[in-house]
C-alpha positions as CSV (number, residue, x, y, z in Angstrom):
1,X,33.9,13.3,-24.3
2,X,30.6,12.8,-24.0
3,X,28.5,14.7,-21.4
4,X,26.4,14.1,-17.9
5,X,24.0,16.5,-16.4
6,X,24.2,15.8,-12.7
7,X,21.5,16.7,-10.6
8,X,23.4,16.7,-7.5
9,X,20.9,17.6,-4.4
10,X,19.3,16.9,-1.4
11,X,16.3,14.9,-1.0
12,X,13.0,16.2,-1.2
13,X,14.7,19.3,-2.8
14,X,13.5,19.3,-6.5
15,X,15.3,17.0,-7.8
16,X,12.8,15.1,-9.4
17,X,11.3,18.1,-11.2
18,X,14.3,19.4,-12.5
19,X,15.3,16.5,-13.7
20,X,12.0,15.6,-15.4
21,X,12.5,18.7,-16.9
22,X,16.1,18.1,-18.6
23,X,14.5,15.2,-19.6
24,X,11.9,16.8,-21.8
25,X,14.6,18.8,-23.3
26,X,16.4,16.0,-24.7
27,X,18.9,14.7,-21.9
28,X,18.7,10.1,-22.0
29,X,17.3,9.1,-19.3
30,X,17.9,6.1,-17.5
31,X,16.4,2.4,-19.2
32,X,15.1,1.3,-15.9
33,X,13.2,4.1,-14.3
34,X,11.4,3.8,-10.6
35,X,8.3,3.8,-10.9
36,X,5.9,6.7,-9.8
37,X,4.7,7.1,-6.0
38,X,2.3,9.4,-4.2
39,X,5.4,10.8,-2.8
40,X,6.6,11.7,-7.0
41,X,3.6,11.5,-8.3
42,X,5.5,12.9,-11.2
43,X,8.0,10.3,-11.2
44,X,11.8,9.7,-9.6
45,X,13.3,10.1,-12.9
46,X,16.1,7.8,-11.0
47,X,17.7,4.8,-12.0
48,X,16.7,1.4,-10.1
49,X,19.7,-0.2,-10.9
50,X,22.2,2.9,-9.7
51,X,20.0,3.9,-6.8
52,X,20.9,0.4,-5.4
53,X,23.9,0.3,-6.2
54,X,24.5,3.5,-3.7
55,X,22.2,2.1,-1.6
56,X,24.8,-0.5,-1.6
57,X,28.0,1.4,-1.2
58,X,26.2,3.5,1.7
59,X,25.7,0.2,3.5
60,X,29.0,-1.3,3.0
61,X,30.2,2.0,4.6
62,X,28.4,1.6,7.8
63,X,26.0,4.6,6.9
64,X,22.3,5.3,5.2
65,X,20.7,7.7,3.3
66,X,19.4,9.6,6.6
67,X,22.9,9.6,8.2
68,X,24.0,12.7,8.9
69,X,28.1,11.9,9.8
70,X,30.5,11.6,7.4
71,X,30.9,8.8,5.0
72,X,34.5,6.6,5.7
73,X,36.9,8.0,4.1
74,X,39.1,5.1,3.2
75,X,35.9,3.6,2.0
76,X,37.6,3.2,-1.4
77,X,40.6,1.3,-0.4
78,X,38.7,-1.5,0.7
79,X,38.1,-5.1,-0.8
80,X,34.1,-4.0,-0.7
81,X,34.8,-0.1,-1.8
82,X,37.0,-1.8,-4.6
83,X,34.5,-4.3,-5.7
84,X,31.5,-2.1,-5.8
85,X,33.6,0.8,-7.7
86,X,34.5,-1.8,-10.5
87,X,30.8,-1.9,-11.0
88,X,29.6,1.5,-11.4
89,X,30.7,2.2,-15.4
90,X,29.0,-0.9,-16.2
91,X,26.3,-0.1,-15.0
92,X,26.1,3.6,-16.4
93,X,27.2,2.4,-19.8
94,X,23.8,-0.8,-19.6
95,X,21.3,1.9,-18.2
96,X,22.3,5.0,-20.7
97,X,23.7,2.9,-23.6
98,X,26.6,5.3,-24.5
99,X,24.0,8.1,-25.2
100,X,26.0,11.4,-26.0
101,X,23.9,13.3,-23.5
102,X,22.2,11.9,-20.5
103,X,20.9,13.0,-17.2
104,X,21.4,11.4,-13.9
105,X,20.0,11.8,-10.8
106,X,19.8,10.1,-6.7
107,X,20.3,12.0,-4.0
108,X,22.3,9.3,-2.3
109,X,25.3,10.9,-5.1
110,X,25.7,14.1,-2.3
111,X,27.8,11.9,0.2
112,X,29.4,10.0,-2.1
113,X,29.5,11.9,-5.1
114,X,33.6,11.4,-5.8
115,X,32.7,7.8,-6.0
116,X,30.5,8.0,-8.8
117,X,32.3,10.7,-10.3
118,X,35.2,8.2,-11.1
119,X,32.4,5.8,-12.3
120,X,31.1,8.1,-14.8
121,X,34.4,9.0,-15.9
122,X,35.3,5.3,-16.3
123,X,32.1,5.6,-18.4
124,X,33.3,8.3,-20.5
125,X,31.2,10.9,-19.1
126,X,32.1,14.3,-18.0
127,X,30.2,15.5,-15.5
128,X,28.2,18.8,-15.6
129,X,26.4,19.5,-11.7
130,X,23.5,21.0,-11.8
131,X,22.3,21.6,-7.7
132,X,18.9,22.2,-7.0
133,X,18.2,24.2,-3.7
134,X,15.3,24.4,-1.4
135,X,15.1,26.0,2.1
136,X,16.1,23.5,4.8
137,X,13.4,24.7,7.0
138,X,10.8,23.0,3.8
139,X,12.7,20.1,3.6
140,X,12.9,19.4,7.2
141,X,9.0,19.5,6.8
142,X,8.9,17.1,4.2
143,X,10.8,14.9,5.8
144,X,9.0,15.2,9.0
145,X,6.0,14.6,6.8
146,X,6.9,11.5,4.3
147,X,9.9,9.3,6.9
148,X,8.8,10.7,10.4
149,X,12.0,12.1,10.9
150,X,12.3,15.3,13.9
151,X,13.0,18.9,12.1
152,X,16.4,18.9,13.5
153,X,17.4,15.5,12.5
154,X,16.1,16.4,9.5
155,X,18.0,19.7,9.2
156,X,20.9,17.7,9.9
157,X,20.6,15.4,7.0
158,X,20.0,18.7,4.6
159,X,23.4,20.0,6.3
160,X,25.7,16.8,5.7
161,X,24.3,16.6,2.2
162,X,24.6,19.8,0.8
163,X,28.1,20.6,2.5
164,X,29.6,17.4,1.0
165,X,28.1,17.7,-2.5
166,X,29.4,21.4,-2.7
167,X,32.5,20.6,-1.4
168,X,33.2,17.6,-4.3
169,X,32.0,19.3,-7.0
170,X,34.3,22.5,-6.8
171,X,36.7,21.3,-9.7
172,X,33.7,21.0,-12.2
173,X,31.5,22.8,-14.1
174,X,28.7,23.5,-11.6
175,X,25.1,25.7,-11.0
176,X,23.1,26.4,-8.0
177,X,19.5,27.3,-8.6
178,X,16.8,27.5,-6.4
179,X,13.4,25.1,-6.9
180,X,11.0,27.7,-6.2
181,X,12.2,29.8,-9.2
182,X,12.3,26.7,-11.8
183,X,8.6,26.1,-10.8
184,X,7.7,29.7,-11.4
185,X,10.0,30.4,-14.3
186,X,11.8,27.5,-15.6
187,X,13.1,29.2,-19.1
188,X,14.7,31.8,-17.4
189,X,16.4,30.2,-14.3
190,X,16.8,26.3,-15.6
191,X,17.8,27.6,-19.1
192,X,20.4,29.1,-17.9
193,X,21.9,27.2,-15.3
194,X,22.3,24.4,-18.2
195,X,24.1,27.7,-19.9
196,X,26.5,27.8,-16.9
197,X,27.5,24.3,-17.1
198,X,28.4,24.1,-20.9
199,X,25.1,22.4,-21.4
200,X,22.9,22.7,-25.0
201,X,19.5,21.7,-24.6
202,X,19.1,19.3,-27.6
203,X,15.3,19.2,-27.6
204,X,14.5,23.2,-27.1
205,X,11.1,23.6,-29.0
206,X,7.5,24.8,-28.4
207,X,6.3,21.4,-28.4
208,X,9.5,20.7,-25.4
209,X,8.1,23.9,-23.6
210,X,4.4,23.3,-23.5
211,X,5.6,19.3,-21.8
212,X,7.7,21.0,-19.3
213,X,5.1,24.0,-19.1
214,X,2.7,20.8,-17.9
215,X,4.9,18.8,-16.2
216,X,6.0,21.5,-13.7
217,X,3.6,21.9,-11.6
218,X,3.9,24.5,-8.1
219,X,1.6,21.8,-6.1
220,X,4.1,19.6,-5.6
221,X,5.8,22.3,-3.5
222,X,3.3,21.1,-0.6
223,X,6.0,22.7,2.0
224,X,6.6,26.1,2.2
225,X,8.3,28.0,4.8
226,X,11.2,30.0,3.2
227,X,12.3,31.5,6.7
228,X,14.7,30.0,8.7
229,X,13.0,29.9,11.7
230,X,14.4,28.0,14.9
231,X,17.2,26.7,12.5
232,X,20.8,26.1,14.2
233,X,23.4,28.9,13.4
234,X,24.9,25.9,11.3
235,X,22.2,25.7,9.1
236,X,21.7,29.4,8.4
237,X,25.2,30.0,8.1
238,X,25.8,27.1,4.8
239,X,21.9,28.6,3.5
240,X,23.0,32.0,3.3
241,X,26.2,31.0,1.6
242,X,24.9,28.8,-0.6
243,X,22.4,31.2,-2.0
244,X,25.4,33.3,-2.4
245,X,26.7,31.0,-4.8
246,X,23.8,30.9,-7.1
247,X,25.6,34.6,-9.0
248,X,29.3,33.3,-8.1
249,X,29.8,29.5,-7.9
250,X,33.5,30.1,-6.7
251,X,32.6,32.9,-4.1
252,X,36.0,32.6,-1.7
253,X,34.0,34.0,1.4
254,X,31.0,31.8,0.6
255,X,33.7,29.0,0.3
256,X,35.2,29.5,3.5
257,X,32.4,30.0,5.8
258,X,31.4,26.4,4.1
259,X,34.6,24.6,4.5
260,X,34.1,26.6,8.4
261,X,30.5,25.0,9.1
262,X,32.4,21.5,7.9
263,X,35.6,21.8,10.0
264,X,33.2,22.2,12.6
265,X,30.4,19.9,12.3
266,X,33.0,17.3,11.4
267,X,34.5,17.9,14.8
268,X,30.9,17.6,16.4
269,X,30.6,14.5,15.0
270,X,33.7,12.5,16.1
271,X,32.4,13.6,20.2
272,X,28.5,13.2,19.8
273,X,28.2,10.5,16.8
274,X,29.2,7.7,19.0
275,X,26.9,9.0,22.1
276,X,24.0,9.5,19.3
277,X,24.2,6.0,18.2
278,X,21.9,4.5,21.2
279,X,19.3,7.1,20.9
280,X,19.2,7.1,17.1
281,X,18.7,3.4,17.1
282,X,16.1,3.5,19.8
283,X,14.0,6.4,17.7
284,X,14.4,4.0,14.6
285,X,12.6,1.5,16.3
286,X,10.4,3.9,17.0
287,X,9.9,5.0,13.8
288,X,9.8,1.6,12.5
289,X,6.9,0.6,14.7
290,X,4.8,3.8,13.5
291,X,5.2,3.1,10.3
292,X,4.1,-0.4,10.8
293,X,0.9,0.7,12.8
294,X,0.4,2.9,9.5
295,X,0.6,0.1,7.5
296,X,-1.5,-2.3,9.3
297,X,-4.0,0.6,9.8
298,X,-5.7,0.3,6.6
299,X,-5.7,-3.4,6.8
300,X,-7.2,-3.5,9.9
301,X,-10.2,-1.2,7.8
302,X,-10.0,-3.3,4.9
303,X,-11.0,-6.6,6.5
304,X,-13.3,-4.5,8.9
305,X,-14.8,-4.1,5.1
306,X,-14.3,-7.6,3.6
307,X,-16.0,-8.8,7.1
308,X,-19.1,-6.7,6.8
309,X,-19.2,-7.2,3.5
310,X,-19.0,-11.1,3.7
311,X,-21.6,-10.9,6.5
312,X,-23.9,-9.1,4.1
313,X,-23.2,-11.6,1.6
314,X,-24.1,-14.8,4.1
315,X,-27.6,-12.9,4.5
316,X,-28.2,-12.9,0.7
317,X,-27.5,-16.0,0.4
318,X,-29.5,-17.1,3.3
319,X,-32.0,-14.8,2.0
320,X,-31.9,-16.3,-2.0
321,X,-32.2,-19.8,-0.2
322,X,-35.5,-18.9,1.6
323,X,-36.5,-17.5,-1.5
324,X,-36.4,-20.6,-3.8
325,X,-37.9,-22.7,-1.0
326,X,-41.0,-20.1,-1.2
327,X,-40.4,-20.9,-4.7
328,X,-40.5,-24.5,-4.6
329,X,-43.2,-25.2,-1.9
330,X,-45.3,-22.6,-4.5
331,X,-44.1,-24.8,-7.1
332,X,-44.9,-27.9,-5.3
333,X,-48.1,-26.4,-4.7
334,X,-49.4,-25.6,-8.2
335,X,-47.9,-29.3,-9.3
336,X,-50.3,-30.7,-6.9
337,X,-53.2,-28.5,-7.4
338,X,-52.2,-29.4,-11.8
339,X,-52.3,-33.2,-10.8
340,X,-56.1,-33.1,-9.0
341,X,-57.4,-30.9,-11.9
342,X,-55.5,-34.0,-14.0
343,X,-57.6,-36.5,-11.6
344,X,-60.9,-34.7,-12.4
345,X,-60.2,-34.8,-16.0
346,X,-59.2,-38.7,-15.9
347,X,-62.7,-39.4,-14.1
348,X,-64.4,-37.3,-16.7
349,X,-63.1,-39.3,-19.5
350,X,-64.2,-42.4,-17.4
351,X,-67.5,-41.0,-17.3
352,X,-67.0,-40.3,-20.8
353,X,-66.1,-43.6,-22.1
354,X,-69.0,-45.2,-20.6
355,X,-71.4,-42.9,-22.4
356,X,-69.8,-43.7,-25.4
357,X,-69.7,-47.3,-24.8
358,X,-73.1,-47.4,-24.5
359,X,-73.9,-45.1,-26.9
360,X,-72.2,-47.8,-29.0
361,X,-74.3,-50.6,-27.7
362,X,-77.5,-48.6,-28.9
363,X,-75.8,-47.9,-32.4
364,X,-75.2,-51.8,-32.6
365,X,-78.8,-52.3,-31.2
366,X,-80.2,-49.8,-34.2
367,X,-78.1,-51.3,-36.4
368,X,-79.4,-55.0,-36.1
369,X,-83.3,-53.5,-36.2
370,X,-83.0,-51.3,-39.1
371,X,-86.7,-50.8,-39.4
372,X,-87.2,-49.4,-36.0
373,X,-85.8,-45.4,-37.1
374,X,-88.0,-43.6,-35.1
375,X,-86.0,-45.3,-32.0
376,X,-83.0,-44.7,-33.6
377,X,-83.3,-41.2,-34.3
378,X,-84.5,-40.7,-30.7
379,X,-81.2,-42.5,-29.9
380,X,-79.0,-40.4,-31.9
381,X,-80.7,-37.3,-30.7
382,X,-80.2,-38.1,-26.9
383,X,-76.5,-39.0,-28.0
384,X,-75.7,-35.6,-30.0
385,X,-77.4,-33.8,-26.6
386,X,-75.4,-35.9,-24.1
387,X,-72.0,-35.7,-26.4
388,X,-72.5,-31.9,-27.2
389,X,-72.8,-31.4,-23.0
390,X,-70.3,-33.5,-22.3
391,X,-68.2,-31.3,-25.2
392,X,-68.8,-28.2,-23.7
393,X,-68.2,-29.1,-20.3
394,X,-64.9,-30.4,-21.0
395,X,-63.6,-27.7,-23.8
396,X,-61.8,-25.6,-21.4
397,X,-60.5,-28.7,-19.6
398,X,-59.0,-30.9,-22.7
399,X,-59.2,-29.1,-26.4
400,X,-58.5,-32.2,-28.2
401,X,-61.8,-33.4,-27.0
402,X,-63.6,-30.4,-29.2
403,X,-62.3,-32.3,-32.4
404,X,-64.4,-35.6,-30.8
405,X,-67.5,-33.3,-30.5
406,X,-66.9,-31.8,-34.1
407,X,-67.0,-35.0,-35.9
408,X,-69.9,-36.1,-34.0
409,X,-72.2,-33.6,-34.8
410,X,-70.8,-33.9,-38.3
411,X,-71.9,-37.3,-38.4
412,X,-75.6,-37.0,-36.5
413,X,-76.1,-33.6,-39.7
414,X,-75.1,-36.1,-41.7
415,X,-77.2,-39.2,-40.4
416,X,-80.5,-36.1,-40.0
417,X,-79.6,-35.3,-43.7
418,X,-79.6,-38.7,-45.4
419,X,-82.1,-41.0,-43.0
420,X,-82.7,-43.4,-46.2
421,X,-78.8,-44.0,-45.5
422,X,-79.0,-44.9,-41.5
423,X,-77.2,-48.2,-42.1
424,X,-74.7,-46.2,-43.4
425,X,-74.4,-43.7,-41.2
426,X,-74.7,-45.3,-38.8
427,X,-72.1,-47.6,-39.4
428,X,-69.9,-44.0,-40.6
429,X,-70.9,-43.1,-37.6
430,X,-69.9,-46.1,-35.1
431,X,-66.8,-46.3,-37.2
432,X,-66.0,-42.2,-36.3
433,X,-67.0,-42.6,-32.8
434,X,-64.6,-45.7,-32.5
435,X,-62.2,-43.3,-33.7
436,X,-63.0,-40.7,-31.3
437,X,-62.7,-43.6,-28.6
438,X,-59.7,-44.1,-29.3
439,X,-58.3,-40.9,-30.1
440,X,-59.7,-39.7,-26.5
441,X,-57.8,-43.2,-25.4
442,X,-54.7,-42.0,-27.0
443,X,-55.1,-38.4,-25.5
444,X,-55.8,-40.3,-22.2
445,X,-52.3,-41.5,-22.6
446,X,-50.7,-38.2,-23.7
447,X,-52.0,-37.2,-20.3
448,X,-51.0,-39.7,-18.4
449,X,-47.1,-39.1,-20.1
450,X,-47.6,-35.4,-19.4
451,X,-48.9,-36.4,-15.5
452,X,-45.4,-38.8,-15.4
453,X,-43.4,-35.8,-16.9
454,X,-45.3,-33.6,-14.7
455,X,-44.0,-35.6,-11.7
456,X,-40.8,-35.9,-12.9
457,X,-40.2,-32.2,-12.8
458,X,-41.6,-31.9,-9.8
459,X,-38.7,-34.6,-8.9
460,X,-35.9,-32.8,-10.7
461,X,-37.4,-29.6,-9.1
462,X,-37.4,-31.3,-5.4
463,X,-33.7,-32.1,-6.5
464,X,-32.5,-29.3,-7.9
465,X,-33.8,-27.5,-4.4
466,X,-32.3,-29.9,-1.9
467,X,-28.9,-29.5,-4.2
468,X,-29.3,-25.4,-4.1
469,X,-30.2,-26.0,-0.6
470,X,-27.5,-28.0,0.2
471,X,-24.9,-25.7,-1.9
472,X,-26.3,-22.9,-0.1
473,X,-25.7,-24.2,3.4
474,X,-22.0,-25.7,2.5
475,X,-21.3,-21.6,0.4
476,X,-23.1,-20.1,4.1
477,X,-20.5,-22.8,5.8
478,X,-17.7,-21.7,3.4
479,X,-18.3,-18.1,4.3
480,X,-18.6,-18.6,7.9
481,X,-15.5,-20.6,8.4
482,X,-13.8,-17.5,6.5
483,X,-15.4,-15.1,8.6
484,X,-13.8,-17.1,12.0
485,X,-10.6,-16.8,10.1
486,X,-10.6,-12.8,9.2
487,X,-12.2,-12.4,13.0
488,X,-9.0,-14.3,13.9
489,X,-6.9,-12.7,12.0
490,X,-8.5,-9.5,13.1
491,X,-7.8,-10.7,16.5
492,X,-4.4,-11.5,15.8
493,X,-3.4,-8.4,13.8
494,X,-5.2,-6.2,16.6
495,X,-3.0,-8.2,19.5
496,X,0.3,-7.1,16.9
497,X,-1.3,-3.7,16.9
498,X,-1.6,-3.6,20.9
499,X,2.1,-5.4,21.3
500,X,3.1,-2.9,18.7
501,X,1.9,0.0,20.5
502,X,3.0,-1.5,23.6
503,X,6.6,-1.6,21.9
504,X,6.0,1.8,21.3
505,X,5.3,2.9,24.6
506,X,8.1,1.1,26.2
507,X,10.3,3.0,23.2
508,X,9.2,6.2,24.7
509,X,9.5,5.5,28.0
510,X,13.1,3.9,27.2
511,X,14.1,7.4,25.3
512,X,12.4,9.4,28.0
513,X,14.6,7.1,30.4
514,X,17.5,7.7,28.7
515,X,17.3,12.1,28.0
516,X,17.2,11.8,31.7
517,X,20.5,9.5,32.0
518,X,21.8,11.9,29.1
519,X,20.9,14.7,31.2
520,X,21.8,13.4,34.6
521,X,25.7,12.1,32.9
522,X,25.4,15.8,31.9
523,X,24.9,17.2,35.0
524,X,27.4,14.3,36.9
525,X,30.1,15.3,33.6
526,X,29.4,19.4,34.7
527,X,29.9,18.3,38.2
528,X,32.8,16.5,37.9
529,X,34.5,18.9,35.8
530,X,33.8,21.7,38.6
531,X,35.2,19.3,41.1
532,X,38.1,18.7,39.3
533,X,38.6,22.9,38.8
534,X,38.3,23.2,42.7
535,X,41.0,20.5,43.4
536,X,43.6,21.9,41.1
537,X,42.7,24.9,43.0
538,X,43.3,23.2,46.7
539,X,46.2,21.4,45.0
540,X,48.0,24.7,44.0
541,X,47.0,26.0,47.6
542,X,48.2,23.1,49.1
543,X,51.4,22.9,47.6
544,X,52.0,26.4,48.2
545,X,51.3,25.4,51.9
546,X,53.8,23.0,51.6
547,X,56.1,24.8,50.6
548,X,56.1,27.8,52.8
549,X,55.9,24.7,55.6
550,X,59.5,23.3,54.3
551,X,60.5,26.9,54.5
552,X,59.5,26.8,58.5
553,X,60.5,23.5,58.8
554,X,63.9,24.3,57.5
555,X,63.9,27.4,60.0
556,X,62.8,25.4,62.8
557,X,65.6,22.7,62.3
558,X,67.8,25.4,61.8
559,X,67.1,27.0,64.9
560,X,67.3,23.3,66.8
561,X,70.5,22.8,65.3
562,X,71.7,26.6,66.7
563,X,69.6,26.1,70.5
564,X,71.7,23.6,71.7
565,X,75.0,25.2,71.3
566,X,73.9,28.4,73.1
567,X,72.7,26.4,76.1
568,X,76.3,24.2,76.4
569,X,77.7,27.6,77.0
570,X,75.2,28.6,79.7
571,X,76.1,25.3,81.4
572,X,79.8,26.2,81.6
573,X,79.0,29.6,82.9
574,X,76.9,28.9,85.4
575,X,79.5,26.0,86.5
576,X,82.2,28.7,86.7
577,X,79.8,30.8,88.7
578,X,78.8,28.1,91.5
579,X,82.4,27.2,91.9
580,X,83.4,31.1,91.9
581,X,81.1,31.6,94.7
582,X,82.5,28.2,96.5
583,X,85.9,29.6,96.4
């Protein structure tokens, strides 16, 4: 038959590690594993699927993984028990997929572990218990720590799980080993509990050892107080026997003062449970609404954060928006500062033109008295001087005006050179300066298009401002209409916190209220019980009274009874007197 390595312990006990542990050394594991938590950082090693499935059976049973009573007996005889136990060897057999070796683990198993031993055997597993131990005193702690629970309710829990997973797994093969020693020396306390149990290792290599070497770590042991202290005589008692059982899994006297603690606690049970109930129910509440504060604690911070943040953001927005209005207005600025120096040049080429055009006039004046050079060369020479200013003045302003200047003191060098040619320089020349008319005319209109682009930009940019503007206001509208909502919802979660901690309050006054009911029904009870002590007492006086009265009484009517007769007699003697003394 194929074999199961049960790791059958209490919560917060190891359980995890050792398991882990198997694991590495070649035990299946479980297809769907929980997922890590702070809590494991190291992970569950626990089935999903079987942890609610005992989760389930737990809850069908009236009870909970933090109950401390014991589980219903004829759980399995009902239509629930019966459905949910038809389901367990499925569900081993789809999360371990017949492997010949596999590892199980849930703490859950300790209260109900005859349940799913029949589940693993409908599997085909035998099952091999392997029960890690750790010092209820440290496990109290971590419970008080991770669920909120008190040390004694939590002591409780440790007692009811490790008395009813010790007492169903006496008929198997079974090891108790203690966590601390598996974290300090795993090869020589693990190895051989799996020895005890009839369990070979399949994975047992130096490349197994260094995993586990890693993966047990003495950290996690973040509660340490091995020493019982302030533990109930209950606890100590099943600790000390249980540690006994760790060299002799079958110690009779170990067993005894075990099945003793149960008889007992068993017996507590059935008169306390049901006056527990109340008080347990109230302190869940209680627990509950902690747990809730914790949760809506960082919340609270986080939109504290996304607030500030948010507010932060509005002001870089606002910020970037003033920034590209500086932007534009500079922008705007230099486009109207371009367009006057644009002006300017316009007027210059106005001035220009004229010049030209009556430089022209001369040229066609020269030209129609050909004989009068002299005048002519005067004319050109005040020409080349006016064109040559009027080419410097503007060569910083317009460069395609220097090409006008260049061809025009090429033709007056040229005109200088060859005066016997004058005619025909000078017509050259009127024919090069009407192509530097129009050229400067077609430039004219190059910057008149670059003006009209020029303006259009300065459209577009006056447009493309408004629109970042306006995106800007509607993003700072966006971001303040979710700001009012996370203030409201700040609002809101703060007036859950306050009825929350209000809830709480009233939860503490409410259990305060009712230890003083408990303690005043205890007193009344203690009261009552003495009461009834001293009237069995006056009772048994009493009737003793009575008794020794029916004695007298019957005296008395005895002696009535005997009086009369005696005084009859009297009568007749003193009759026979009186007439005695007559005669």
């Amino acid at each position: 038959m194929k074999e199961a390595i049960v790791v059958l312990g209490m919560h917060r006990s190891g359980t995890s590690s050792v398991a882990g542990a198997i694991a590495k050394l070649g035990a299946v594991v479980p297809q769907t594993l929980m997922p890590d938590h702070p809590d494991n950082p190291k992970g569950y090693w626990e089935s999903g699927p079987l942890v609610d499935l005992s989760d389930r059976i737990l809850a069908s049973g009236g009870s909970s993984w933090s109950d401390w009573r014991a589980f219903n007996p004829d759980w399995s005889q009902s239509p629930e028990g019966l459905a949910l136990t038809k389901k367990l060897a499925p569900a081993i057999r789809a999360e371990f997929n017949g492997a010949p070796q596999i590892v199980i683990k849930d703490p859950r198993m300790c209260r109900i572990f005859p349940i799913w031993q029949a589940g693993l055997k409908g599997a085909g597993y035998q099952a091999r218990v392997l029960t890690p131990l750790r010092s209820p005193n440290e496990v109290a702690a971590s419970l008080h720590h991770r669920d909120g629970f008190t040390l004694a309710h939590g002591m409780m829990i440790w007692l009811r799980n490790v008395l009813d997973a010790e007492r169903a797994s006496r008929e198997l093969p079974r090891a108790f080993v203690l966590w601390r020693d598996v974290l300090s020396d795993w090869r020589t306390h693990l190895l051989a509990a799996l020895a005890d149990v009839g369990a070979t290792p399949p994975r047992r290599s130096d490349l197994a050892d260094a995993e586990i070497d890693a993966f047990l770590d003495a950290g996690l042991r973040r509660q340490t107080h091995d020493a019982l202290v302030g533990a109930p005589d209950w606890v100590e008692k099943s600790w000390t026997a249980l540690l006994r059982l760790r060299s002799s899994p079958g110690e009779p006297d170990a067993l005894a003062d075990l099945d003793e603690v149960r008889e007992e606690l068993d017996a507590a049970t059935a008169i306390f449970g049901p006056v527990l109930v109340g008080l347990e129910r109230d302190a869940g509440g209680f627990l509950a609404a902690r747990r809730e504060l914790d949760v809506l604690g960082p919340d609270h911070v986080r939109l504290g954060h996304e607030l500030i943040g948010m507010t932060a953001n509005r002001n870089d927005h606002a910020g970037l928006a003033h920034t590209r209005l500086e932007a534009l207005n500079n922008a705007e600025a230099q486009l109207i500062h371009a367009q006057a120096e644009l002006d300017k040049l316009a007027v210059a080429r106005l001035a220009l033109d004229e010049r030209l055009t009556q430089t022209l006039n001369e040229l066609v004046g020269m030209t129609a008295n050909r004989d009068d050079h002299a005048r002519l060369a005067a004319a050109r020479h005040v020409a080349l001087e006016t064109l040559a200013l009027q080419s410097n003045d503007l060569s910083e302003r317009l460069a395609r005006s220097e090409a006008v200047r260049d061809r025009l003191e090429v033709v007056i060098v040229a005109r200088d050179a060859a005066s016997a040619e004058a005619l025909s320089a000078s017509e050259a020349q009127l024919g090069r300066l009407t192509q530097a008319l129009e050229g400067m005319t077609a430039n004219r209109d190059e910057h008149q298009k670059i003006a009209s682009e020029r303006q259009i930009l300065i459209d577009q940019v006056k447009h493309e401002a408004m629109r970042l503007a306006a995106q800007a206001d509607e993003q700072q509208a966006a971001e303040s209409r979710k700001i009012a909502s996370l203030e409201a919802t700040l609002r809101e979660e703060s007036d859950q916190r306050q009825t929350l901690a209000d809830a709480l309050d009233q939860a503490v006054v409410r259990e305060a209220h009712l230890l003083e009911q408990a303690a005043e029904a205890s007193r009344l009870l203690s009261e009552k019980e003495a009461i009834i002590a001293i009237a069995l007492q006056e009772r048994q006086a009493i009737e003793g009274e009575r008794k020794a009265l029916s004695q007298d009484l019957n005296a008395l009517r005895q002696r009535q009874m005997e009086r009369p007769v005696r005084s009859s007699l009297d009568l007749i003697g003193d009759a026979w007197t009186r007439r005695a003394k007559a005669s």
